[in-house]
C-alpha positions as CSV (number, residue, x, y, z in Angstrom):
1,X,-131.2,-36.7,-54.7
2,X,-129.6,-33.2,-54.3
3,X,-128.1,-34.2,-51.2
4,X,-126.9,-37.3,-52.3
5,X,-125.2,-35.8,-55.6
6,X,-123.7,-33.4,-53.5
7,X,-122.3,-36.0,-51.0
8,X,-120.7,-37.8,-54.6
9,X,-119.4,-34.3,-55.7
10,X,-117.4,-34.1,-52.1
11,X,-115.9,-37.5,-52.2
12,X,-114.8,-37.2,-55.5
13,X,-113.0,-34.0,-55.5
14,X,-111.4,-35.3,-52.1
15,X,-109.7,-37.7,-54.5
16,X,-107.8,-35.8,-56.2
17,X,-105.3,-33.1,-55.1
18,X,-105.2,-29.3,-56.1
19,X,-102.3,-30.2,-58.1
20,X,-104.4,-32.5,-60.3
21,X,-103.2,-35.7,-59.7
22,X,-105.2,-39.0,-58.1
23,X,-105.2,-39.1,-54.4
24,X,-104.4,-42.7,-52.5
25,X,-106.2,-42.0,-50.3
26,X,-110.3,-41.9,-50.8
27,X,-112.2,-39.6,-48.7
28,X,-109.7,-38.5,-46.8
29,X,-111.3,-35.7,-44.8
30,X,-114.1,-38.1,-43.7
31,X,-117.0,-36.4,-45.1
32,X,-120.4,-38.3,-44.7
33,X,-124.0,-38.4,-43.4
34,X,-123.1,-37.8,-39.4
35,X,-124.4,-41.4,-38.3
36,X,-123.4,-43.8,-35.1
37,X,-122.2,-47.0,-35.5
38,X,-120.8,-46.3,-39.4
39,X,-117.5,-44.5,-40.7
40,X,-117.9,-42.5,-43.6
41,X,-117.5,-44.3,-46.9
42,X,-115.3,-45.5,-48.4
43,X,-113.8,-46.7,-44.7
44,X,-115.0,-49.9,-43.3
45,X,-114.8,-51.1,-40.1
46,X,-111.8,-53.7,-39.0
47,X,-113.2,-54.5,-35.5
48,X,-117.0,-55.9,-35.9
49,X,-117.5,-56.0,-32.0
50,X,-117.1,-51.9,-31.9
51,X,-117.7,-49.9,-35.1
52,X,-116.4,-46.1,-35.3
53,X,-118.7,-43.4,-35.9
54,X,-119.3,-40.3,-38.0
55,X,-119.5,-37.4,-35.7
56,X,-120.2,-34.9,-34.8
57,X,-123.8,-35.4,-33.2
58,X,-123.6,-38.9,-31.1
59,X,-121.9,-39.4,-28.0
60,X,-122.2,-35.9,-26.6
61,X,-119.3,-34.9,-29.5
62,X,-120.3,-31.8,-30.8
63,X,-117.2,-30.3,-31.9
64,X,-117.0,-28.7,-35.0
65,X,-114.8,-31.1,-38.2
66,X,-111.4,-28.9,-38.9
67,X,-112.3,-29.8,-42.5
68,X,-115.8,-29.2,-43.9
69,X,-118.3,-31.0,-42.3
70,X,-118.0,-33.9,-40.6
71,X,-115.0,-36.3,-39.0
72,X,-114.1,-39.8,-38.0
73,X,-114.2,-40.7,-34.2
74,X,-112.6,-44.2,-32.5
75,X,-112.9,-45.5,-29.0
76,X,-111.7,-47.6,-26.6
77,X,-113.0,-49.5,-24.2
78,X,-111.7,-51.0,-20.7
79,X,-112.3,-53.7,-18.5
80,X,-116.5,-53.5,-18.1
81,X,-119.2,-55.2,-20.5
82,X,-119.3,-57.4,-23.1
83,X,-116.3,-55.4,-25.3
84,X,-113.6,-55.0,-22.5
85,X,-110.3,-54.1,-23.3
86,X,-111.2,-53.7,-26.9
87,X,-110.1,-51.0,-29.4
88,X,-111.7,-49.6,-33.1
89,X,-110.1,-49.3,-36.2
90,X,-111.1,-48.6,-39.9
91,X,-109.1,-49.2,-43.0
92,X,-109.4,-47.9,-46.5
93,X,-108.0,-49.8,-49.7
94,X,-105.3,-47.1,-51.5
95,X,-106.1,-46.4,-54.9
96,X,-102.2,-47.0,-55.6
97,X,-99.9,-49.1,-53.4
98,X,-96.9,-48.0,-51.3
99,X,-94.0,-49.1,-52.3
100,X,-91.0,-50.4,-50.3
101,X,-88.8,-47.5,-48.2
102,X,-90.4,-44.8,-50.3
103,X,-91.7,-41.7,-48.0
104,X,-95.2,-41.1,-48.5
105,X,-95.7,-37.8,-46.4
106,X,-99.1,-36.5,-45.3
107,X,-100.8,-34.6,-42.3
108,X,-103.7,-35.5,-40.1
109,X,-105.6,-33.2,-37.6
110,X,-106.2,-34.9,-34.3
111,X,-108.2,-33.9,-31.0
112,X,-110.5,-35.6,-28.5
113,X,-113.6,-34.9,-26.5
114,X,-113.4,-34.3,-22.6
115,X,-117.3,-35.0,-23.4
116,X,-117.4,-37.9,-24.9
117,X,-119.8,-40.6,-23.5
118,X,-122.9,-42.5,-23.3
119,X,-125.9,-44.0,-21.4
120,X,-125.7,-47.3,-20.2
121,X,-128.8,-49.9,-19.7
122,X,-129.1,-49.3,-16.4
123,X,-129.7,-45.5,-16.6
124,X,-126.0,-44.7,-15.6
125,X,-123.3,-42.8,-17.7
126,X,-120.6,-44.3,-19.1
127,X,-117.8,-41.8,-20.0
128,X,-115.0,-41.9,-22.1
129,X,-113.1,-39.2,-21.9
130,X,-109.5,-40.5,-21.3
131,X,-106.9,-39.7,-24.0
132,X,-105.8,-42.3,-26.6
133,X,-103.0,-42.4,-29.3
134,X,-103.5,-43.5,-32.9
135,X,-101.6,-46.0,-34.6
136,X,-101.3,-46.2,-38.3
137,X,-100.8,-49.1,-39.9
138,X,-100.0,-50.5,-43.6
139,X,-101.6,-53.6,-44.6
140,X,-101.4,-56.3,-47.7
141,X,-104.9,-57.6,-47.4
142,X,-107.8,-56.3,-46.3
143,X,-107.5,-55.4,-42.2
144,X,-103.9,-56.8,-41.9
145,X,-101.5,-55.4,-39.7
146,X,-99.1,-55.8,-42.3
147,X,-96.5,-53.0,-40.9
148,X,-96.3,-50.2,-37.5
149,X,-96.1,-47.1,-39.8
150,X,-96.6,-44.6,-37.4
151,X,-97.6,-43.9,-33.7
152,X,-99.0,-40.8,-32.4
153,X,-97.9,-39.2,-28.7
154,X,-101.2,-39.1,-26.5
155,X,-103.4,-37.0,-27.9
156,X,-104.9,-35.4,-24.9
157,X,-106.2,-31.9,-26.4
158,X,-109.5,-31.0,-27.5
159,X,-108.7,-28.6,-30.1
160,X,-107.7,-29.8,-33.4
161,X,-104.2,-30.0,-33.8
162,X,-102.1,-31.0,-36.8
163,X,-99.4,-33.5,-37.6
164,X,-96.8,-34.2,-39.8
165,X,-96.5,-37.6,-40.2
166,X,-93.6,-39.5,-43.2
167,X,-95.4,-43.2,-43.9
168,X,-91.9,-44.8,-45.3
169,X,-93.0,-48.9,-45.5
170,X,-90.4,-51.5,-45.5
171,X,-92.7,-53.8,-47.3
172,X,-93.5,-53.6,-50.9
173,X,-97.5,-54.8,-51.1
174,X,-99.0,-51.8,-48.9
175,X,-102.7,-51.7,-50.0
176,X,-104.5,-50.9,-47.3
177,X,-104.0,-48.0,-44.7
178,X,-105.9,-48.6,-41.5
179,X,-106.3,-46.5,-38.6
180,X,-106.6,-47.9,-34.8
181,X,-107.5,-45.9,-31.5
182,X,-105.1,-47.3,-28.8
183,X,-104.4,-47.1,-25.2
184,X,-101.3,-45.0,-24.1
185,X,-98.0,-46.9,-23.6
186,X,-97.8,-48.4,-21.0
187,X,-100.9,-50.4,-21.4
188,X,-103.6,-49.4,-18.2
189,X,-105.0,-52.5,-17.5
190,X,-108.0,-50.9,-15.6
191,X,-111.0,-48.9,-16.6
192,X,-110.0,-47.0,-19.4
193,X,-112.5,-45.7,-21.8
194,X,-111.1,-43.3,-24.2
195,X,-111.5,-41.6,-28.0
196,X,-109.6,-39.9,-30.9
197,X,-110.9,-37.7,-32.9
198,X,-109.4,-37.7,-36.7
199,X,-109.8,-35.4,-39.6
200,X,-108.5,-33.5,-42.7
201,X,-105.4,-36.2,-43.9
202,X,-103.9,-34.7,-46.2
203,X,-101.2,-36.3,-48.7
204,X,-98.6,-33.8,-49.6
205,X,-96.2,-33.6,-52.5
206,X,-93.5,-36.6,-53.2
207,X,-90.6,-34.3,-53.5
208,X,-89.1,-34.2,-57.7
209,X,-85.6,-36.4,-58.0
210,X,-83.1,-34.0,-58.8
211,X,-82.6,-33.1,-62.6
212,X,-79.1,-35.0,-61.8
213,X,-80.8,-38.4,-61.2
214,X,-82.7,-38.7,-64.5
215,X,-79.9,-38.9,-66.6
216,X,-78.3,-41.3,-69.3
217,X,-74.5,-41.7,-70.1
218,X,-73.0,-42.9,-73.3
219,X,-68.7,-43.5,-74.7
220,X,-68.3,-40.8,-76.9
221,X,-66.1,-43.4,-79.1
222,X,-67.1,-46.8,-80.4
223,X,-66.0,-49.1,-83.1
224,X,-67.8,-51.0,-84.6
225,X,-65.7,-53.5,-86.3
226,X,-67.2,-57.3,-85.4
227,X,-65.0,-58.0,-82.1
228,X,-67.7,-58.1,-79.7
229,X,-66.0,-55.2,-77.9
230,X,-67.6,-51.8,-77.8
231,X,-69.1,-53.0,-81.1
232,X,-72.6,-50.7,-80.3
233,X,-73.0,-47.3,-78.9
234,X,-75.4,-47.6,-76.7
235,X,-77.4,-44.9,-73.6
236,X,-76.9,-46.6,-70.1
237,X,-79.7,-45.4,-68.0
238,X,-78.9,-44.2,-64.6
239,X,-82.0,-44.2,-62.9
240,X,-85.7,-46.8,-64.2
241,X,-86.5,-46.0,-67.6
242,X,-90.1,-45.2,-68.5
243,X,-89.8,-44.3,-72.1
244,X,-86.9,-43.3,-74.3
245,X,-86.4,-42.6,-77.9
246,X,-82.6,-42.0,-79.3
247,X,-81.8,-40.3,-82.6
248,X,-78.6,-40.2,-84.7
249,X,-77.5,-37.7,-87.4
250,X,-74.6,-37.1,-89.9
251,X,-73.2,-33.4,-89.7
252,X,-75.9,-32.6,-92.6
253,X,-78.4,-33.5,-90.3
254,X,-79.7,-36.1,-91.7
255,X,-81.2,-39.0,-89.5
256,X,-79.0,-42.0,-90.0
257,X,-80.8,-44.3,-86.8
258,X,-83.4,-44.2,-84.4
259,X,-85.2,-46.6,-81.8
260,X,-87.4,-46.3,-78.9
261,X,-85.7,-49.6,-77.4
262,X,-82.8,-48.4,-74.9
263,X,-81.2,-52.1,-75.2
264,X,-81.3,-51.5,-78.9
265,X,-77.6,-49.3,-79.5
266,X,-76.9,-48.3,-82.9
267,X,-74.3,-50.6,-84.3
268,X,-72.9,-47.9,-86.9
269,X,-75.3,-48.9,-90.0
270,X,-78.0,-46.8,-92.1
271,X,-80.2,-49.3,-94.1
272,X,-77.8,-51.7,-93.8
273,X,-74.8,-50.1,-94.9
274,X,-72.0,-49.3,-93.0
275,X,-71.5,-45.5,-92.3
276,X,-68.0,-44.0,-92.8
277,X,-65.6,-43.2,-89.8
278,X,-65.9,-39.9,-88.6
279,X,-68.3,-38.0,-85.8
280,X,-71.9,-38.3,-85.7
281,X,-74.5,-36.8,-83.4
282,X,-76.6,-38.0,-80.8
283,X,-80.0,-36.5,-79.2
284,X,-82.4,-38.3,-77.0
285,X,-85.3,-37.6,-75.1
286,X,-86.6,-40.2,-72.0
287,X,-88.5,-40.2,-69.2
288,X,-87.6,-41.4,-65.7
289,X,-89.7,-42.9,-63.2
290,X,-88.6,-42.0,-59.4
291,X,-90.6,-42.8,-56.0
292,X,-94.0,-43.3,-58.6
293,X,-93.2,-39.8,-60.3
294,X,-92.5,-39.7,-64.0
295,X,-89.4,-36.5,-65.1
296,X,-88.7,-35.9,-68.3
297,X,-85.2,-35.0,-69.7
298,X,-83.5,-34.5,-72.5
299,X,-79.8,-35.2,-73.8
300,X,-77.1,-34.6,-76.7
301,X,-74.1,-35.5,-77.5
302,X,-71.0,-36.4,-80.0
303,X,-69.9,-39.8,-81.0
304,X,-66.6,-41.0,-82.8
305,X,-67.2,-44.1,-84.9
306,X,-63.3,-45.8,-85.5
307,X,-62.8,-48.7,-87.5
């Protein structure tokens, strides 16, 4: 029970970043019960035939994970057995989706093993040891191949390396992220038994809009006489709105309007009665929503009522 609420504690501070915030990505260092055949959880397998394993300890992979304890290993397989010219893969369902041509930057630590291998059923050794790439791939549904969102080089070296990698879909439904072990390009069409090694992803900061995005703009004159022409002053938000509250006051100070509505302008009435020509001041505080981050802001201004 200790082991297994420790295992819980992992995965569930893997979630969230050291800025607080809820990871997409679950589990993303890949920590688990070291077992063959099974990813660690929450990743399932998107190729039945050939399933992924949690290393180190199987397949003569002993290396030790970058990131705390264990690590996610794929193979391929080439033109012998049952599950020739096969590959593995393992997906994960995001906690929040990617959104169309936004860059969603992380890292991931790659390697392989020049040890990697098993015994067959005749008593021989079956090795796989070539060096594979990894493709990473955005899908709508569950082990869809949705969108190419990245493509490693070969990754032929045995200590852990890291790369930066900028996931930018074109598609606006990405759910899923799934991971796929690959041969190098071009394709070799003979024997080729390979693996990746993958650990330690790691989602990095969506950089803040600038303060010069999150703005609204307003006339600094309206008249509100019954023409249907500049009849209302009104904020126009330059950038998506995610809340918004606009206040006006007399030169007393004295709250004459106020809404929470940006459509709603303020059509120069308190209670129902018409306010007197003359300037009147404006202050409103909003919040703008860029690239799935929320920035507040604030603005003030004067406005000439005419009639």
């Amino acid at each position: 029970m200790k082991a297994f609420s420790k295992l819980v504690l992992v995965l569930f501070l893997a979630a969230v970043s050291q800025h607080g915030y809820t990871q997409r990505i679950n589990n993303p260092s890949f920590e688990g019960l070291p077992q063959r055949d099974v990813p660690p959880i929450p990743w399932t397998p998107c190729n039945t035939f050939s399933t992924p394993d949690t290393q180190p300890g199987f397949w003569n992979v002993k290396k030790p994970a970058s990131n705390q304890a264990t690590y996610l290993s794929l193979e391929t397989r080439g033109n012998d057995g049952p599950y020739a010219n096969t590959v593995e893969a393992v997906q994960t369902r995001l906690n929040t989706k990617l959104e169309a041509n936004n860059p969603y930057p992380i890292s991931i630590d790659l390697a392989f093993s020049d040890l990697h291998g098993r015994n067959d059923e005749n008593g021989g050794f079956i090795s796989y040891v070539n060096p594979v790439i990894l493709k990473i791939w955005g899908g709508t549904n569950s082990c869809e191949r949705t969108e190419l969102l990245w493509e490693s080089p070969v990754i032929d070296h045995t200590d852990w390396k890291t790369y930066e990698v900028s996931l930018t879909p074109e598609s606006n439904d990405i759910y899923y992220l799934i991971l796929e072990a690959t041969y190098k390009v071009p394709p070799h069409f003979g024997t080729y038994f390979g693996n990746i090694l993958i650990d330690n992803i790691q989602e990095k900061d969506i950089p803040e809009p600038p303060a010069g995005d999150c703005i609204v703009k307003a006339f600094n004159v309206f008249t509100p006489n019954g023409d249907g022409k500049n009849d209302v002053f009104l904020c126009k938000p330059m950038s998506d709105i995610a809340g918004f509250h606009l206040k006006i006051y007399n030169r007393w100070g004295k709250v004459l309007f106020e809404t929470g509505d940006i459509a709603q302008g303020w059509d120069g009435k308190t209670k129902g009665t018409a306010c007197a020509p003359g300037i009147y001041y404006w202050y409103t505080e909003f919040t703008c929503r860029n690239r799935n981050r929320l920035r507040s802001n604030t603005m003030k201004g004067t406005v000439t009522l005419l009639r």
